[in-house]
Structures are given as C-alpha cells and as structure tokens.
C-alpha positions in Angstrom: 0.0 0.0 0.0 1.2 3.4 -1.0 1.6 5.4 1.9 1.2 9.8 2.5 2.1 12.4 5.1 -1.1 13.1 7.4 0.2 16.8 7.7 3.8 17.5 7.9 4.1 16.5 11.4 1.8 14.0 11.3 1.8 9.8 10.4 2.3 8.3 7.5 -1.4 6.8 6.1 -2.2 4.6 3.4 -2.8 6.9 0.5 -6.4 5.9 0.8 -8.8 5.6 4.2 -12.1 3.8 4.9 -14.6 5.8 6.0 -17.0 3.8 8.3 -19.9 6.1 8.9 -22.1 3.8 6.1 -21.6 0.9 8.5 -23.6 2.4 11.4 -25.9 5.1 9.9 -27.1 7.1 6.9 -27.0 4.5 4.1 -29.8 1.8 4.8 -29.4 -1.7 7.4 -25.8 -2.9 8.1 -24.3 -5.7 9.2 -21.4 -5.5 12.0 -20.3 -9.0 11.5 -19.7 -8.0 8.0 -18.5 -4.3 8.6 -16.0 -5.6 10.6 -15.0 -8.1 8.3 -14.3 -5.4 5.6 -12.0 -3.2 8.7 -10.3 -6.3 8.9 -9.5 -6.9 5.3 -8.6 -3.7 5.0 -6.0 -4.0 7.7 -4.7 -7.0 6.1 -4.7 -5.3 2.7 -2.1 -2.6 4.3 -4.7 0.7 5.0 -4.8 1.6 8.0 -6.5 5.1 8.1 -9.9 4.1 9.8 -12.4 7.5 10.2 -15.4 7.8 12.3 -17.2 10.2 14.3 -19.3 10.1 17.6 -22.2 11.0 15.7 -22.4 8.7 13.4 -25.0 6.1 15.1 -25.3 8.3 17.7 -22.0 6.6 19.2 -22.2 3.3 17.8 -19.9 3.7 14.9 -17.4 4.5 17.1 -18.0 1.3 19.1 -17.9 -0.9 16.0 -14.7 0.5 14.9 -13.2 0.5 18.6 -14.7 -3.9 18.5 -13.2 -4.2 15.4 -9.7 -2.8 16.0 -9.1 -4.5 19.4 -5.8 -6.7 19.6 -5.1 -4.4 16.5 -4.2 -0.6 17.6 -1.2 -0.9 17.0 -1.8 -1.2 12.9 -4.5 1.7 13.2 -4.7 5.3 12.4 -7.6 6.1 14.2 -9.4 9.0 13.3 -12.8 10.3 15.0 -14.9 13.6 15.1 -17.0 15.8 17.9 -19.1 18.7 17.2 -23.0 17.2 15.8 -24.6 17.0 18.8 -27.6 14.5 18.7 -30.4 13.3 21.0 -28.9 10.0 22.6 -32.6 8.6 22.5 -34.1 9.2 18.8 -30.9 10.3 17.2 -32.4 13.7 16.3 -30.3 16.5 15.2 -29.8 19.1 18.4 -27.0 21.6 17.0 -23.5 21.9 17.0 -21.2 23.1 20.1 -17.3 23.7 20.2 -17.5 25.1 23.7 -14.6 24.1 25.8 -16.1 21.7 28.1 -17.7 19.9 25.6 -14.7 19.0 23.5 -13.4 17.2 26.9 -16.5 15.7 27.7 -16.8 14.6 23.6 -13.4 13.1 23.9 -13.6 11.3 26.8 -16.9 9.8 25.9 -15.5 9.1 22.2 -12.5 7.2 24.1 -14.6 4.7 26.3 -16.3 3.9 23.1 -13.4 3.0 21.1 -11.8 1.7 24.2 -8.7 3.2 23.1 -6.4 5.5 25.4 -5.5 8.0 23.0 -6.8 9.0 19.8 -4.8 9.7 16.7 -7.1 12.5 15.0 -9.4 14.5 16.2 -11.4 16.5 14.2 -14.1 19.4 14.8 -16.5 18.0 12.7 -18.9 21.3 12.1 -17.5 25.1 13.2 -19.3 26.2 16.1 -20.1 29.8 14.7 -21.2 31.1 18.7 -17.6 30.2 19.5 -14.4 31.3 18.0 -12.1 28.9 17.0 -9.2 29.6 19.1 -11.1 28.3 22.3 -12.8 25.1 20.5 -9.0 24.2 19.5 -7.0 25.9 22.5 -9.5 23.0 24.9 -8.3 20.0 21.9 -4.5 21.3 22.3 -5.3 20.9 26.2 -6.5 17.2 24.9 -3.1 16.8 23.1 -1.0 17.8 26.1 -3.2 15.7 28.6 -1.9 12.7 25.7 -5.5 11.7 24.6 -5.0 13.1 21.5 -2.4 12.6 18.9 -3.0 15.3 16.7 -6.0 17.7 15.6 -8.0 18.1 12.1 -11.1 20.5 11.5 -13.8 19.2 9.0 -15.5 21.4 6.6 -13.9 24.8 7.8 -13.0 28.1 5.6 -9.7 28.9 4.5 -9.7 32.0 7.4 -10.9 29.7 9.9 -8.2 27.3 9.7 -5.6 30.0 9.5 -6.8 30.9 13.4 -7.1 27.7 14.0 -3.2 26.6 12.8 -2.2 29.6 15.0 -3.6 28.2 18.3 -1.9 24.8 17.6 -0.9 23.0 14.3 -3.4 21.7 12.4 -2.9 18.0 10.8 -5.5 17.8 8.5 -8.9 19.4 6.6 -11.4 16.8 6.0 -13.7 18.1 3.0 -15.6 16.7 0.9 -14.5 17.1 -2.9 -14.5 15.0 -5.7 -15.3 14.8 -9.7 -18.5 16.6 -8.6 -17.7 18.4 -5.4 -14.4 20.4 -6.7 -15.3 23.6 -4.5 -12.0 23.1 -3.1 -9.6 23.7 -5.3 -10.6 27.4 -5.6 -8.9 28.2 -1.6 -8.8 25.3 0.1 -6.5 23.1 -1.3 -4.0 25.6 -1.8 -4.4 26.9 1.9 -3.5 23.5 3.0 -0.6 23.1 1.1 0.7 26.2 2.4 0.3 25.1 6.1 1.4 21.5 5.6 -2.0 19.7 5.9 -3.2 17.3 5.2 -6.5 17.1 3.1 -8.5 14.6 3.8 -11.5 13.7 1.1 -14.5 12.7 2.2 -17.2 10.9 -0.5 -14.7 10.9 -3.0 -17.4 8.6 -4.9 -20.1 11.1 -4.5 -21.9 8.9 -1.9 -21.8 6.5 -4.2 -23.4 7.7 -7.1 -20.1 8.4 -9.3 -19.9 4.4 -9.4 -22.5 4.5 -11.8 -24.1 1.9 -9.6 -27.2 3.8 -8.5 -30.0 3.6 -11.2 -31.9 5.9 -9.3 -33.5 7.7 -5.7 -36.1 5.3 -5.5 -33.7 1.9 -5.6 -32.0 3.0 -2.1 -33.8 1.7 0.8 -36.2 3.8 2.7 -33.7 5.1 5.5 -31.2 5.8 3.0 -30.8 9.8 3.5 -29.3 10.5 0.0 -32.9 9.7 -0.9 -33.4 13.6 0.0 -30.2 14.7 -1.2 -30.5 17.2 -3.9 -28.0 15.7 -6.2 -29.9 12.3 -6.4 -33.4 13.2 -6.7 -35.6 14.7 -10.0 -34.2 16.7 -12.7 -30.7 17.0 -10.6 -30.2 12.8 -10.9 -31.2 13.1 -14.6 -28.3 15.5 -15.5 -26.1 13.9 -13.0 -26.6 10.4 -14.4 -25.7 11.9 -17.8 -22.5 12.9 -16.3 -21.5 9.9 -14.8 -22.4 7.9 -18.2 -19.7 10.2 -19.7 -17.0 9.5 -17.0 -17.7 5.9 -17.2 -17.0 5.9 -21.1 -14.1 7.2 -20.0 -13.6 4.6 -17.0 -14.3 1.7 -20.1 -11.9 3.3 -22.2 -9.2 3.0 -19.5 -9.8 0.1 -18.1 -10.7 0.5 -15.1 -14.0 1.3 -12.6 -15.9 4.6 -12.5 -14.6 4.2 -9.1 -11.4 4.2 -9.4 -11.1 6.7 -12.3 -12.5 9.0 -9.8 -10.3 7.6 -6.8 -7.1 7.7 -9.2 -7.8 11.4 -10.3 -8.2 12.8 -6.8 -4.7 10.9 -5.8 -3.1 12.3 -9.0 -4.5 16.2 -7.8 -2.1 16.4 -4.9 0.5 14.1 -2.4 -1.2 16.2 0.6 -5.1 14.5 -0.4 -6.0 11.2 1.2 -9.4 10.1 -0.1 -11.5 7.9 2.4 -14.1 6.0 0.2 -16.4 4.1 2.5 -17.9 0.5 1.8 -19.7 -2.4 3.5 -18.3 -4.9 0.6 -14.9 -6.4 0.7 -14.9 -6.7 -3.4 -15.5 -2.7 -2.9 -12.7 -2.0 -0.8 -10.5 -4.4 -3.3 -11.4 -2.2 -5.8 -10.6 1.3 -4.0 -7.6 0.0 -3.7 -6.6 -1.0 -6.8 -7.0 2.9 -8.2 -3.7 3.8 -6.0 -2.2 1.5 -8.9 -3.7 3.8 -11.8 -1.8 6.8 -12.8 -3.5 8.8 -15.3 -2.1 10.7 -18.4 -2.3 14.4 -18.9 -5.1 13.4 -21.7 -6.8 11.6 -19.0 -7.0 14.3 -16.8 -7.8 16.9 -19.6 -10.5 14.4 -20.8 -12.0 14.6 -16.9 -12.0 18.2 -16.6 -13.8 18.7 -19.9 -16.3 16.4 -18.9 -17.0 17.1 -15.0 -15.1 20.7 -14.4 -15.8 22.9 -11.4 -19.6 23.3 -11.1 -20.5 20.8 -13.2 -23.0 18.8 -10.9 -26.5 19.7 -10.5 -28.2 20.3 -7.1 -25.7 21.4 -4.4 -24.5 18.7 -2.4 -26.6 19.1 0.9 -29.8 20.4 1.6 -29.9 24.2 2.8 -29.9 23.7 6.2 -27.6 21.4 6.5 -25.5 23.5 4.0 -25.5 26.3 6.1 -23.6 24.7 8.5 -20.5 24.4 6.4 -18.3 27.5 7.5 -17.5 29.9 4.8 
C-alpha cells in the first residue's frame, strides 16, 4: 500500500482511508459481523486510516470500529470527530457546540467507546459559529497535552478559519468533501493547506456512491437511506447527473478501469497532501478502492476529466440548505 504524510508533522497513512460512517448510519441496514470483516480486510490489505465520528449512530460507529480494532491498535490510524450533537434517545439533530467543556466531555466519551487511550485524529466535525475557533481548538490542544490526543484536524472549515485555528496549535488535516462533482476546493482550500502542511482529507470521493454508476436511481435505495433527500440524487438534478457519470464511465471503459477508481485515481493524482476515504460495506468494494492507488492517469486523461466534470459541473448542491448552512465559509 502506497503510503502519504497526514500533515507534515503527522503519520504516514495509506494513501487511501475507509470511512466507516455507512456501517452504522445514513445508508440503509448494516451488518457488523460484516463491517467488521471489511475493517479487517482492510488491515490485512495494508490501510490503516480508519475514520469515524461520535455522531455517526449516535456513538455506535465509534463502538464498532473500537470492537473491530481490538488486539489491532497498533496497525490503526484512528481517526474520530466531535461537534454534531444529537439526542442520545431518537438520534435527532440538536446543534453543533465547540465550547470548551464539551470537547473534553466529547473526547472522553469518544475514548470509552473505542476503548482506546489515545486518539490519533481529532477532528471538529462542524464550526461552532457562537464560538471562535481559538477556544474550541485551544481546549483540543489541552487534549493533546493531557496525551489523549495525537494530533487535531477541522472538518469542513473556511480557509480563514483554519488559518486561526493553525495559529492556536498545528493543524494536521482538513477533511472536506471534494470530488469529480464536489471540486469547490480547489478554488482556496487546497492551496491553503498546502501552504500550512495539511493534510487534506477527502470525504465521498465517490459522490456517496453515485459516481460508481451503480445507482439507477433515488427510488432503488432503501427507505432510510438519506441520500434519498439529497439534492444531487433526486428529479431533474439525478437526470443531469446520471448523464455525467455515463460520460465518465466511457471514459472509465476506455481506461480500463472502474468509475470508481477513475474517480479515486484522479483525486490521488490532484495532490501528495489528499487522502481520499471511500467508504464501503463490501470487501470486493474495498479491493477495488484500492486497486485505483495502482492507476496513474495521463495528462489526456485528466484533460478528458476536466472537460467532462469541471468545477460546477454537478447539479443540485451537495446538501440540503440547512444542512449546507452549516458548512463554515
């Protein structure tokens, strides 16, 4: 497994994660004795970048990963998120906070999950806009001192914000999303990080999927799946998108390899500082992820992307409003 930098001071990672939040939440029934399976085949297959949050299953994710890594730290970059806070009972959506107290009290709760004694990246997963961001990440540099963090990301954060935030205490990586139809970042973003030496860490880097080509339509996702009401994936949005993704896999066929892993392979090939962290509940999935650290694509290849899905180029932005306005800008 090709290996990056997670920051400059930071571990080296397999080039690409597994993001587990599909395995506990969001996308339809799971299966743990399978999910864990998949954690364990990717260890086995040399990644080792595993990223959760505590709000994905309202805790359980975390608790899956944590069962699935034990006897296995040691191979593990562990990498987990506070900020969403969500009714314990029902799982309903309460706000965010990045107050002080409840980073420690997120932490500590996030640790007896995993069952771990120190975590390896902690990320802010949503800007608190009521509190600025030298407190939320003076209290997770207090977390880093007390040793029960490694080092500290921010998720979704403006390029200003993570200038402050760099200034408290160095910042290891950005997780965004960004892909062949989320490219938003490579107008500030990207560049920031670079300057600062972090890492930048892509989250659905398949387009939840739907840059696989695999996804016929809305309706053919079970009924709990919540990209059901995602813009990008419902009416005349999934109609143009669709047409997209026929185009890119043409261009997939023509290379001989997945939609997937065109898309994976043209993220790697952006910049050494991105790590993509696909997630999937299938082991012939994560085989394939894989596999696209293997392609290098040609200057054609790339040239024949952009024309096809440049900057913009998806329909439907890629959350509902209100969940959109939670993305610091």
């Amino acid at each position: 497994m090709q290996t990056r930098k997670l920051g400059s001071l930071g571990p080296d990672v397999s080039a690409i994660g597994l993001g587990c939040m599909g395995m506990s939440d969001f996308y339809g029934p799971s299966d743990d004795t399978t999910s864990i399976a998949v954690i364990h085949g990717a260890l086995e297959r040399g990644l080792n970048l595993f990223d959760t949050a505590d709000m994905y299953g309202v805790g359980r994710n975390e608790e899956l990963v944590g069962r699935a890594l034990a006897g296995r730290r040691d191979q593990a970059v562990i990498a987990t998120k506070f900020g969403f806070v969500r009714d314990a009972n029902n799982g309903a959506r309460i706000g965010v906070s990045g107050k002080p107290a409840y980073v420690r009290a997120a932490c500590d709760a996030s640790l007896r999950r995993l069952k771990i004694d120190t975590i390896d990246l902690y990320y802010q997963h949503r800007v608190d806009p009521e509190v600025p961001i030298e407190d939320t990440v003076g209290a997770m540099a207090d977390l880093v001192r007390q040793g029960k963090v490694r080092f500290l990301g921010l998720s979704e954060a403006a390029p200003a914000t993570i200038r402050r935030a760099h200034a408290v205490h160095p910042i290891a990586a950005l997780q965004t999303e960004y892909s062949l139809w989320s490219r938003d970042p490579e107008t500030e973003l990207l560049a920031t990080c670079r300057e600062l030496g972090i890492a930048f860490v892509a989250y659905s880097p398949l387009g939840r999927g739907f840059l696989t080509g695999a996804i016929p339509s809305a309706d053919a996702l079970d009924a709990s799946d919540f990209r059901r009401t995602q813009p990008r994936f419902t009416g005349d949005n999934a109609e143009h998108n669709r047409a997209l993704v026929a185009k890119l896999a043409e261009l997939a066929r023509r290379r001989g390899c997945s939609p997937a892993q065109l898309a994976l392979a043209w993220l790697l090939g952006r910049a050494p500082h991105i790590v993509p962290i696909p997630g999937t509940r299938k082991l012939e999935r994560l085989d394939e992820n894989i596999a696209a650290t293997k392609i290098e694509l040609t200057a054609d290849d790339v040239a024949a992307i952009d024309a096809i899905a440049p900057l913009g180029a998806a329909a439907g932005t890629r959350y509902p409003a209100d969940r959109l306005a939670m993305v610091d800008r």
